[in-house]
Structure formats: structure tokens, C-alpha cells
LUMMI-413664 format. One record per atom (N, C-alpha, C): residue in one letter; x, y, z. Coordinates in pm, 1 decimal. Layout:
N
+--------+----------+----------+----------+
: residu :        u :        v :        w :
+--------+----------+----------+----------+
:      A :        X :        Y :        Z :
...
+--------+----------+----------+----------+
REM end
This chain:
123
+--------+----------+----------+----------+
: residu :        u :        v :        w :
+--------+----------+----------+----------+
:      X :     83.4 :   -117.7 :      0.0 :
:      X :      0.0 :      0.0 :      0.0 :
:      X :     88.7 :    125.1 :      0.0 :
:      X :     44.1 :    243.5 :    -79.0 :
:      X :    110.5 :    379.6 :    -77.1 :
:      X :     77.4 :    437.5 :     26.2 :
:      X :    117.5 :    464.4 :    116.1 :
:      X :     69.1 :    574.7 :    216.9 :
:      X :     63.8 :    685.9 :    152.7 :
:      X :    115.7 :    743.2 :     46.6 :
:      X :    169.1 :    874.4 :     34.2 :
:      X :     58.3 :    913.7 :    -48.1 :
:      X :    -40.4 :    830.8 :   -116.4 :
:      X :   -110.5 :    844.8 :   -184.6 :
:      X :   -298.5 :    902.9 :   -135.7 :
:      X :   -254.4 :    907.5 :     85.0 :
:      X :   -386.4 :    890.4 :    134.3 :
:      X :   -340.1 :   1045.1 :    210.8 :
:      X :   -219.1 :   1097.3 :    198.1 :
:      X :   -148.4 :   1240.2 :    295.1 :
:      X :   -189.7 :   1369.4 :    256.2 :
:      X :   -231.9 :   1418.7 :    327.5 :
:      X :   -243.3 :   1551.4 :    295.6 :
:      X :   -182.6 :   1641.6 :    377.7 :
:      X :    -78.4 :   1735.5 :    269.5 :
:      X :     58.6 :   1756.7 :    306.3 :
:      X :     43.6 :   1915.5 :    358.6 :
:      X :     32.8 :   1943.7 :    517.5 :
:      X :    -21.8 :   2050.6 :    549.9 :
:      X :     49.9 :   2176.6 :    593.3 :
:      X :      1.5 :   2309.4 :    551.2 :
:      X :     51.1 :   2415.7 :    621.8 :
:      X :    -32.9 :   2501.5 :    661.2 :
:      X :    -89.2 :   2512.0 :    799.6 :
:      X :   -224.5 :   2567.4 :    810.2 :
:      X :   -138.2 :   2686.9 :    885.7 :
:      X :    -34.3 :   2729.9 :    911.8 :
:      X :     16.4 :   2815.9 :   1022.7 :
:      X :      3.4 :   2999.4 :    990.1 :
:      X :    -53.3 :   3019.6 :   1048.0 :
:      X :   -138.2 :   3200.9 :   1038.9 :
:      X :     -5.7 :   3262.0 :    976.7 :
:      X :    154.1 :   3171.3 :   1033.2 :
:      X :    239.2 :   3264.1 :    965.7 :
:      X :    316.7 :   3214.4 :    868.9 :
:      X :    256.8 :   3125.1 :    745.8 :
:      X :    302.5 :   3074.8 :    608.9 :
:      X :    286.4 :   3202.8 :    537.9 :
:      X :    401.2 :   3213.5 :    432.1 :
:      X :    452.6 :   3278.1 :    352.4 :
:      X :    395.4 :   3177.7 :    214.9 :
:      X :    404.9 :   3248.1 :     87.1 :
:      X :    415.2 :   3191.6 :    -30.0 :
:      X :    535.5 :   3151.5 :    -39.0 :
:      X :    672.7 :   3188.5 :     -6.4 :
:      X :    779.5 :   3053.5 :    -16.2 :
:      X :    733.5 :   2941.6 :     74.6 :
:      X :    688.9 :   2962.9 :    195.7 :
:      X :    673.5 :   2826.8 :    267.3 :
:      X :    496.7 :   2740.7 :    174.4 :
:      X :    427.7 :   2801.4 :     87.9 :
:      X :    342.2 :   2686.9 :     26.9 :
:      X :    406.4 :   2678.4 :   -104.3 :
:      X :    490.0 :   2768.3 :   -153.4 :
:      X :    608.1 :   2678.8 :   -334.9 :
:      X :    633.6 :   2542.0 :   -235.5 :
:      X :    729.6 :   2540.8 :   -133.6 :
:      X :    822.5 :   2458.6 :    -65.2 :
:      X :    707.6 :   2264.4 :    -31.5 :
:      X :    557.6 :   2391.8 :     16.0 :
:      X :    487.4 :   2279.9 :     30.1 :
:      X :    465.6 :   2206.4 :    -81.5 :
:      X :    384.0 :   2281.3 :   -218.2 :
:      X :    336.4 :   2227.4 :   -318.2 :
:      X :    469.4 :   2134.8 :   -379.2 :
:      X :    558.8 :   2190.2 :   -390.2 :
:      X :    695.5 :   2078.4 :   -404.1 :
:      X :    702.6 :   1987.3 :   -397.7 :
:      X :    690.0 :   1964.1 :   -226.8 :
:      X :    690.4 :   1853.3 :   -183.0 :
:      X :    579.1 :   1752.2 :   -200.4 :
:      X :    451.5 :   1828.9 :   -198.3 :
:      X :    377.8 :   1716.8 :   -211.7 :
:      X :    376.9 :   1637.1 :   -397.4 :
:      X :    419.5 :   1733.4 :   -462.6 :
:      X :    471.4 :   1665.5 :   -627.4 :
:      X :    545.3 :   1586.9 :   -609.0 :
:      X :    687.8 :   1587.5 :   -530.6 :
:      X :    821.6 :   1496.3 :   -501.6 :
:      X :    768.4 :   1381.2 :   -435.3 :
:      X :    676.1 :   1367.9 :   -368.3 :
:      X :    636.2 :   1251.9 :   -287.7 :
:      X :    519.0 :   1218.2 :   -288.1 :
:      X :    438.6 :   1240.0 :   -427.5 :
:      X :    319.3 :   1148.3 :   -444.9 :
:      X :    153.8 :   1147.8 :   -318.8 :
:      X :    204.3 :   1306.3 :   -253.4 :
:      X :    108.8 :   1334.0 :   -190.9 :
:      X :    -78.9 :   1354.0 :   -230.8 :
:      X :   -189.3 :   1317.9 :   -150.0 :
:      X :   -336.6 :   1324.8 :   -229.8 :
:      X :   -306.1 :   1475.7 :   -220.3 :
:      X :   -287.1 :   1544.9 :   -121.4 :
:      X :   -348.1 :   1723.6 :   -138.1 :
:      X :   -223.1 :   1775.5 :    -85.2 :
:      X :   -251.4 :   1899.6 :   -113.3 :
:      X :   -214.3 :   2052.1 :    -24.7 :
:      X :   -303.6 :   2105.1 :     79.1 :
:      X :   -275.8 :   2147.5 :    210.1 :
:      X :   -396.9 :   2200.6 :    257.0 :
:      X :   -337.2 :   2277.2 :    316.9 :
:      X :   -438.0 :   2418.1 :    304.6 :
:      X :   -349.8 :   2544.3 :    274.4 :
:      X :   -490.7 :   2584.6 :    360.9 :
:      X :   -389.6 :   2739.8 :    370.1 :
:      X :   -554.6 :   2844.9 :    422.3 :
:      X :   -600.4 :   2895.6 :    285.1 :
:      X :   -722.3 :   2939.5 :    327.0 :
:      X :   -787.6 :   3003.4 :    180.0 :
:      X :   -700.7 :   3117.4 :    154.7 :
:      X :   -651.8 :   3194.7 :    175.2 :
:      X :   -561.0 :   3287.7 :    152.7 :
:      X :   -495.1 :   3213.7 :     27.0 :
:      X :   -429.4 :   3126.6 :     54.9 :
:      X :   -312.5 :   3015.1 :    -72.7 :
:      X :   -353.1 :   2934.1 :   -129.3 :
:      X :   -507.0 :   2936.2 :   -136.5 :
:      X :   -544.0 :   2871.7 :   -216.3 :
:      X :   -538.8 :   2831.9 :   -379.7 :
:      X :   -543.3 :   2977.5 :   -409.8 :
:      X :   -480.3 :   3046.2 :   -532.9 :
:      X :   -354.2 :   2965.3 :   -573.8 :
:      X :   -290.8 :   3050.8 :   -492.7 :
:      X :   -151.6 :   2988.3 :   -527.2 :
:      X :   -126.9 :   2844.5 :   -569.9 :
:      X :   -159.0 :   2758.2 :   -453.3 :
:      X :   -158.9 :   2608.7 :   -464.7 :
:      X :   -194.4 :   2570.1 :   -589.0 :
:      X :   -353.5 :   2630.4 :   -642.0 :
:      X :   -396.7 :   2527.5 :   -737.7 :
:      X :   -303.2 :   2596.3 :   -842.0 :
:      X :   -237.9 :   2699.5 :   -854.9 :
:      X :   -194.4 :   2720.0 :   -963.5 :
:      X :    -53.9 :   2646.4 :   -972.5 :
:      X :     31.5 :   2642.1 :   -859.6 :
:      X :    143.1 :   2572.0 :   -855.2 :
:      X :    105.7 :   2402.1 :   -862.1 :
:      X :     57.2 :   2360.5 :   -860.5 :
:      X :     25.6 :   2235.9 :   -879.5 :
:      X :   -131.8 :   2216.9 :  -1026.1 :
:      X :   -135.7 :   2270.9 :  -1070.5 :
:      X :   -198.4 :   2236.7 :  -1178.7 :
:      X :   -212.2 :   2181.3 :  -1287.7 :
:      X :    -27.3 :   2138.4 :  -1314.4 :
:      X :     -1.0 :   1978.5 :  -1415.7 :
:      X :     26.0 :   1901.4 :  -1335.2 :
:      X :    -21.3 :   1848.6 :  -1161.5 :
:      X :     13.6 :   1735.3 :  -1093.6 :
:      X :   -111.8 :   1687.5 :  -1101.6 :
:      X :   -106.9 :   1541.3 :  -1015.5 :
:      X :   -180.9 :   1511.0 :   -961.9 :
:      X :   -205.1 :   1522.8 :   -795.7 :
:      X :   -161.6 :   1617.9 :   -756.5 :
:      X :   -217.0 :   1668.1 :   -595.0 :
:      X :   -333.3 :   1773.9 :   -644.2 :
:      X :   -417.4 :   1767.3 :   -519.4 :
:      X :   -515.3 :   1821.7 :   -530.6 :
:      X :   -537.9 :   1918.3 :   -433.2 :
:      X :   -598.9 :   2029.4 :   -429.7 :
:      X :   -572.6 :   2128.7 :   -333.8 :
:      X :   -699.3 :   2127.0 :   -233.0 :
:      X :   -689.3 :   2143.4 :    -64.2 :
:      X :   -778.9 :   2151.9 :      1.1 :
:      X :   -716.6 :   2251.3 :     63.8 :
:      X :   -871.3 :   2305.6 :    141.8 :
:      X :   -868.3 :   2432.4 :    278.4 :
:      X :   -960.4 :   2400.5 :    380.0 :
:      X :   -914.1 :   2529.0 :    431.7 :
:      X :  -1007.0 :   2496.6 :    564.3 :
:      X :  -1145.3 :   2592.8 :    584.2 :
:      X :  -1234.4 :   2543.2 :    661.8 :
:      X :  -1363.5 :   2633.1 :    617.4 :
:      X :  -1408.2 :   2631.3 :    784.3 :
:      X :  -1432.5 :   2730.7 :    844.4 :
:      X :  -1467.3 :   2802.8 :    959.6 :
:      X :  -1315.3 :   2740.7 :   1049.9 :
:      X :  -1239.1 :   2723.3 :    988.2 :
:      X :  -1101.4 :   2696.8 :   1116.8 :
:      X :  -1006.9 :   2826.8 :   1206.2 :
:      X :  -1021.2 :   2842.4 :   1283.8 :
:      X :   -998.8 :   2693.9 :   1357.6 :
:      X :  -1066.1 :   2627.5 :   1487.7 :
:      X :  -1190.6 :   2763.8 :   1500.9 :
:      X :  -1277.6 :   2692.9 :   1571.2 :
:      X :  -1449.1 :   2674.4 :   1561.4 :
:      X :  -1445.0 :   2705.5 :   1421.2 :
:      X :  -1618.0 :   2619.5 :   1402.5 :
:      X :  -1700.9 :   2731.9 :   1424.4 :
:      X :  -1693.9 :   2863.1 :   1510.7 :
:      X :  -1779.0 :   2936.9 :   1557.9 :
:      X :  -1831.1 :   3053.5 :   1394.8 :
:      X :  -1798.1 :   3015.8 :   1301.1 :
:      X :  -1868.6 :   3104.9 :   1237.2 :
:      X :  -2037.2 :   3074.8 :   1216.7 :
:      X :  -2101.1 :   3169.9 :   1123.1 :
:      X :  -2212.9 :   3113.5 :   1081.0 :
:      X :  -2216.3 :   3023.5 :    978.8 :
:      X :  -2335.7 :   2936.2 :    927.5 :
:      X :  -2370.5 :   2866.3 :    840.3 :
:      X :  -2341.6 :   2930.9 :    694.4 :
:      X :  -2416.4 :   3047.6 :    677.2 :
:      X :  -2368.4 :   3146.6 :    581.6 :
:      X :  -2235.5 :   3173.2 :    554.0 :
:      X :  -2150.5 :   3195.0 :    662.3 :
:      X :  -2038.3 :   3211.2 :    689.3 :
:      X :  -1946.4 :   3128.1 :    580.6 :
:      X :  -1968.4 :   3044.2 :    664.1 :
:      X :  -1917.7 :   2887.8 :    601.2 :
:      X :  -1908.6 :   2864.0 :    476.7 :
:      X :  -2064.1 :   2873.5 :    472.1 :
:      X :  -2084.9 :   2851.7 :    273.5 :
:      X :  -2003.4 :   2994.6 :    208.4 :
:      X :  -1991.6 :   3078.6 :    206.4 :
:      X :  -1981.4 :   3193.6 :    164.4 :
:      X :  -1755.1 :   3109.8 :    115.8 :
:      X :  -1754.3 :   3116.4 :    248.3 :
:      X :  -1623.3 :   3093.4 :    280.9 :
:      X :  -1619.6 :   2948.1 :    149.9 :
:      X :  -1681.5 :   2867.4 :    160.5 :
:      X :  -1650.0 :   2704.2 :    110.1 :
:      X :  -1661.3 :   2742.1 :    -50.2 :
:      X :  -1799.6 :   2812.6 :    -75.9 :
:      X :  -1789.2 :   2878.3 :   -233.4 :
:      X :  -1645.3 :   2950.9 :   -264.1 :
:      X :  -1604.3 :   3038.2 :   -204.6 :
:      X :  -1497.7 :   3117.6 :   -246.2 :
:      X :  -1392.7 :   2997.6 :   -311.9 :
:      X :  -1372.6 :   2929.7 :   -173.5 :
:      X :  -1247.1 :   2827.7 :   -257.7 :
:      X :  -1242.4 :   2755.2 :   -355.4 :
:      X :  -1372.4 :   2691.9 :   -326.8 :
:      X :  -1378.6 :   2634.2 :   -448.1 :
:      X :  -1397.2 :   2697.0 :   -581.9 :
:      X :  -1415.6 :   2835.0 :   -598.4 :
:      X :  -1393.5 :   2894.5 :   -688.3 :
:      X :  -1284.8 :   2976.3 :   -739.5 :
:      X :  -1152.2 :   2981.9 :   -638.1 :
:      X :  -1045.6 :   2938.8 :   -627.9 :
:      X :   -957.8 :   2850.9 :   -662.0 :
:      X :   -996.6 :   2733.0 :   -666.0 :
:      X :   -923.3 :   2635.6 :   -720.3 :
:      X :   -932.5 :   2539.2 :   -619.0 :
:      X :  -1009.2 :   2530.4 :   -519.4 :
:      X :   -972.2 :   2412.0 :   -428.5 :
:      X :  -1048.7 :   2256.1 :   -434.8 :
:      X :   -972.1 :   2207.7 :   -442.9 :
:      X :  -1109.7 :   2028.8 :   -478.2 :
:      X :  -1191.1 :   2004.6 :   -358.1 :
:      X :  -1114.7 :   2041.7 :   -222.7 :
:      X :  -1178.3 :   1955.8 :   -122.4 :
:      X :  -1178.7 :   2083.9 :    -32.1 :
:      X :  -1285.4 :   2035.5 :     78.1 :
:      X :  -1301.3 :   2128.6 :    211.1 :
:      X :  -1306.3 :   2061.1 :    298.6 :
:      X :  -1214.1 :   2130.8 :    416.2 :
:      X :  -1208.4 :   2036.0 :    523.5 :
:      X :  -1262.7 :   2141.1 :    591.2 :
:      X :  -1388.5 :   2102.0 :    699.0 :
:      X :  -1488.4 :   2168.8 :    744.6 :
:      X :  -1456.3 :   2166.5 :    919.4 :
:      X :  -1456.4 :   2262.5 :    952.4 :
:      X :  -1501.7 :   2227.2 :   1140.8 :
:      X :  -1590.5 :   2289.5 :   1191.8 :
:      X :  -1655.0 :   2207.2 :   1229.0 :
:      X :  -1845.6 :   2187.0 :   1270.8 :
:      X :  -1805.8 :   2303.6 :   1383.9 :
:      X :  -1958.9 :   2349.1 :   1449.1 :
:      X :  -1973.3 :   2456.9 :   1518.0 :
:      X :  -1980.1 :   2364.8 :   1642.3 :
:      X :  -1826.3 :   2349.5 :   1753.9 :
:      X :  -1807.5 :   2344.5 :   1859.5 :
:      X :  -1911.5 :   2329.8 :   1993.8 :
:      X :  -1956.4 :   2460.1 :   1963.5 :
:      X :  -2106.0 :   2535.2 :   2020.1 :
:      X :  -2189.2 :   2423.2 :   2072.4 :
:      X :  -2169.5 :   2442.5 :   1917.3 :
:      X :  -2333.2 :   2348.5 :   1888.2 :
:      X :  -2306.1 :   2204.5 :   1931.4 :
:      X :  -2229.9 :   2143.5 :   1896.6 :
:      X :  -2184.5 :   2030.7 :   1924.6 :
:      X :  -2235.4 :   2005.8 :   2100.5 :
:      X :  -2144.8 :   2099.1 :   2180.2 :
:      X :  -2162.3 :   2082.7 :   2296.1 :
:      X :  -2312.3 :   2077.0 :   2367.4 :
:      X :  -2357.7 :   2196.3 :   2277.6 :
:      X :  -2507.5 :   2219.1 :   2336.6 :
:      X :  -2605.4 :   2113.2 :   2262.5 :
:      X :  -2556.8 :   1995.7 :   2206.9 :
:      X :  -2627.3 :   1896.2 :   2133.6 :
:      X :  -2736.7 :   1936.3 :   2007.0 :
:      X :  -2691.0 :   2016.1 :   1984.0 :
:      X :  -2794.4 :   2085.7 :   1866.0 :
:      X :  -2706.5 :   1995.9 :   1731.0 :
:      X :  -2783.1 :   1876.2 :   1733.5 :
:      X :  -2750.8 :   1794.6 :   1627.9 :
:      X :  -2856.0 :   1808.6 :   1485.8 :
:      X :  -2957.2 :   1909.3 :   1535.4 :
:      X :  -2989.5 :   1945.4 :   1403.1 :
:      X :  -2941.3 :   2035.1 :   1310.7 :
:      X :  -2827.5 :   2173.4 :   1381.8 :
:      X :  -2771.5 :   2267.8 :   1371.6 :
:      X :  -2694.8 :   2228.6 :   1297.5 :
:      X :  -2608.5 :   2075.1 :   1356.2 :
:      X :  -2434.7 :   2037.2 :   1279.5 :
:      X :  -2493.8 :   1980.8 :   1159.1 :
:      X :  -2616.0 :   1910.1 :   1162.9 :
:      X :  -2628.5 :   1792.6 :   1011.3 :
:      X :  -2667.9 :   1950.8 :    930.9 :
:      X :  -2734.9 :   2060.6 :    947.0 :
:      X :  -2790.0 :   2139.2 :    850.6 :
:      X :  -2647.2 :   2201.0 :    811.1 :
:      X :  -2571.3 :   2282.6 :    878.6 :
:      X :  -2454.4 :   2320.4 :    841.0 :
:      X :  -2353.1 :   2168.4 :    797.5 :
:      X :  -2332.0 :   2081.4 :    787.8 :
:      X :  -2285.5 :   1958.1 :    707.3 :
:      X :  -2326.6 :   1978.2 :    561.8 :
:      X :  -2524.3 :   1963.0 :    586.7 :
:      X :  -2526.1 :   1951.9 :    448.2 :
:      X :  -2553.9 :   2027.9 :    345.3 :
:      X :  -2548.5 :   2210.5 :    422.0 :
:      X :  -2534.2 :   2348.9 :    344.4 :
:      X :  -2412.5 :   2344.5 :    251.3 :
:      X :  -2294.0 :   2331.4 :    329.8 :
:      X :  -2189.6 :   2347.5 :    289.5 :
:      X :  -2206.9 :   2198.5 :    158.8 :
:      X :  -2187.6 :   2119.0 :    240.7 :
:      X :  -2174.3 :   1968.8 :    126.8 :
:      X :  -2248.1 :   2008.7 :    -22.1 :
:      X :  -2396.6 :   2084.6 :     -3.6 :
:      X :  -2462.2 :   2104.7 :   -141.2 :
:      X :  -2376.9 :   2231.7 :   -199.7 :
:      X :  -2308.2 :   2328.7 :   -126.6 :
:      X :  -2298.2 :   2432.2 :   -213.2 :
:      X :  -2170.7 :   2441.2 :   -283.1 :
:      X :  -2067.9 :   2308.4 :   -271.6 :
:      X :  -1940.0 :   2288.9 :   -320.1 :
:      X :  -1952.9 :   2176.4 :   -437.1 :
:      X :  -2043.5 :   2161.9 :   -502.9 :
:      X :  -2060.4 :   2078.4 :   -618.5 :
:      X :  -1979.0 :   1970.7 :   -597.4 :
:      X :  -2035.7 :   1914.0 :   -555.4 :
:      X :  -2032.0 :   1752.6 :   -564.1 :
:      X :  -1820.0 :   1751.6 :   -515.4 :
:      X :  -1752.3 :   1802.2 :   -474.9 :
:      X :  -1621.8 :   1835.8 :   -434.3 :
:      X :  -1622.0 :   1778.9 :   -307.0 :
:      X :  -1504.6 :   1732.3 :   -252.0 :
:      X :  -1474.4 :   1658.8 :   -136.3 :
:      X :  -1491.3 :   1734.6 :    -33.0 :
:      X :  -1583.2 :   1684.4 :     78.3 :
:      X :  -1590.0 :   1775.2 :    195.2 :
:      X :  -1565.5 :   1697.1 :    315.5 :
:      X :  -1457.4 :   1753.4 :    390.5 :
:      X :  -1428.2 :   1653.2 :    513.7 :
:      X :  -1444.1 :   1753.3 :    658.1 :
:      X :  -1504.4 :   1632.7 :    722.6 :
:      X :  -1538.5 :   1728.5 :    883.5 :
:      X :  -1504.4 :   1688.6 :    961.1 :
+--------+----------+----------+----------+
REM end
């Protein structure tokens, strides 16, 4: 089995530079990585630096702690993906979680899930 083929090769840090995501997207070309996962900020970048590979670019959507709105979210999950990003990696509203509002997390799940066309969404 490839491991390298299931990694998603990350730089989520508030203080990445565009040399530190060239350096990422690099690497994940050199080593047969599934994604990039970048902030939406580099999203751009990514898909464009990797656009004759096969890595695929993901972000993050309400990170890094879930408390935005539903709107929020989608607003945020459209952008990237109109950006260039394949996949969204999502973090559910904390909040809500705690306060068991499990109708809150499946509706924001499946806002976001419908408004990224059929594109990978992970939570």
C-alpha cells in the first residue's frame, strides 16, 4: 500500500509565507502526496502551482474553531472552491456540538456539502 497516496501535506500556520506553500506544493509533487492544505488565503496559489500534478488542493472552512455562521461557512466554502480548491475540510460549530444541537451540525454539514458541487468535503 502507498501511504503517500492517502497524505495531505499541510501548512495551516497564520504565519506561512508563499515561499513556505512553493516549498509545500513541491513537496507534495516529489512525494506522491493526495493534497495541499493550505488556508484560503493560498489557495490560489496552490492550485496554480500544482496544476499539471496530480495533488489536489484543500482548505479549511470556519477553522480553527467552528464558531462562524452557516452562511459564513458557505460563503467561505464557495470562495475556494472557486479558487481552485477540490476539497473542504470543514469544522463543525463546537457550540453546537456541545449544546447537542444535532440538528444545527447535520444542517450546516449539508449546506456546505450542497454548495461545493459535488467536491470533497471533510469534517
Amino acid at each position: 500500500m502507498e501511504l503517500n497516496k492517502y497524505i495531505d501535506h499541510t501548512n495551516l500556520k497564520a504565519t506561512a509565507t508563499m515561499k513556505d506553500i512553493e516549498k509545500l506544493c513541491n513537496e507534495a509533487i516529489e512525494y506522491g502526496f493526495a493534497s495541499v492544505c493550505v488556508n484560503p488565503y493560498y489557495v490560489s496559489l496552490a492550485s496554480e502551482l500544482l496544476k499539471n500534478s496530480n495533488v489536489g488542493v484543500c482548505t479549511v472552512v470556519g477553522f480553527p474553531l467552528g464558531m462562524n455562521t452557516i452562511s459564513v461557512k458557505e460563503y467561505e466554502a464557495i470562495d475556494s472552491i472557486n479558487n481552485g480548491a477540490t476539497e473542504i475540510d470543514m469544522v463543525i460549530n463546537l457550540g453546537a456540538l456541545k449544546d447537542k444541537d444535532y440538528d444545527y451540525i447535520k444542517k450546516e454539514i449539508e449546506t456546505i456539502r450542497d454548495s461545493i458541487g459535488g467536491k470533497t468535503l471533510k469534517v
